[in-house]
C-alpha positions as CSV (number, residue, x, y, z in Angstrom):
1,X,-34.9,-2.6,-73.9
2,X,-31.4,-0.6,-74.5
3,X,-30.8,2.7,-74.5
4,X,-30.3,4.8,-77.3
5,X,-27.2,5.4,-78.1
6,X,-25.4,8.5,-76.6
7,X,-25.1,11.3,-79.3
8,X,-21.4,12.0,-79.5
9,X,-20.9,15.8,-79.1
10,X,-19.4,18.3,-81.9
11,X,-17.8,20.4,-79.8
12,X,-16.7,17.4,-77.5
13,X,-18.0,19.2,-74.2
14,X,-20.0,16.8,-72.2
15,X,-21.8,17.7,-68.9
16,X,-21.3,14.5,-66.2
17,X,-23.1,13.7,-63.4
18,X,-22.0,11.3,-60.8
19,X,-24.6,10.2,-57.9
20,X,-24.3,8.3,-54.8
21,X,-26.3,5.2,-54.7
22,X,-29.5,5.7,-52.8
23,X,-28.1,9.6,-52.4
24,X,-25.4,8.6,-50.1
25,X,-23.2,10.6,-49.5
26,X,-19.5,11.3,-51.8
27,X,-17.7,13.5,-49.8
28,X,-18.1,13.7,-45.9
29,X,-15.7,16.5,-45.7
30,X,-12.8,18.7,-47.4
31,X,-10.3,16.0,-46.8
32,X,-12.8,14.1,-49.6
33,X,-13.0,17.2,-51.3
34,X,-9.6,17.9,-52.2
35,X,-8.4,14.2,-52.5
36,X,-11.2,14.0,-55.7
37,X,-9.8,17.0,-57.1
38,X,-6.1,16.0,-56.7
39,X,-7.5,12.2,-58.9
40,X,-9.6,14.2,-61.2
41,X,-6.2,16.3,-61.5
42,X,-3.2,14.0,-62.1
43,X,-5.7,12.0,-64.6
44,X,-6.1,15.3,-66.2
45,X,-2.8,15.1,-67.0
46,X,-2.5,11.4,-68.0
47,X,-5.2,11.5,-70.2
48,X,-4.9,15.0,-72.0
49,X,-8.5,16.0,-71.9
50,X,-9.6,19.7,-71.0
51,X,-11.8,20.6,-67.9
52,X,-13.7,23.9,-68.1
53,X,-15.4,23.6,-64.3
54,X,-16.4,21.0,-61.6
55,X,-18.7,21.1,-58.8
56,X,-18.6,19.1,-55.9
57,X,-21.6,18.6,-53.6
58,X,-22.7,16.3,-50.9
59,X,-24.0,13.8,-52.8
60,X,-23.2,14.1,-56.1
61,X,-21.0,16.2,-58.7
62,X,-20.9,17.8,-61.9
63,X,-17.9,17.7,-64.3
64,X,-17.7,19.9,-67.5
């Protein structure tokens, strides 16, 4: 069965999450670190959409 579909947002803030599979592990270190945020930046820019915070951890991250 489908999931519902997502409820789009008023404000057009969304909270993302993004896992490794089985909880592997994203970023070994701050070389994988900053290379994320230097993507997540220059699409920033290509795509015109605002970013309020991000957090990077181990295995997973949060984008608002």
């Amino acid at each position: 069965m489908p999931r519902a579909a997502r409820i789009k947002s008023k404000s057009g803030i969304y909270h993302i999450i993004m896992r490794g599979i089985n909880r592997q592990t994203l970023f070994e270190d701050e070389e994988d670190c900053a290379k994320f945020i230097q993507t997540l930046q220059k699409y920033k820019e290509i795509c015109e959409y605002n970013e309020y915070t991000y957090w990077l951890m181990g295995n997973h991250l949060h984008l608002q």
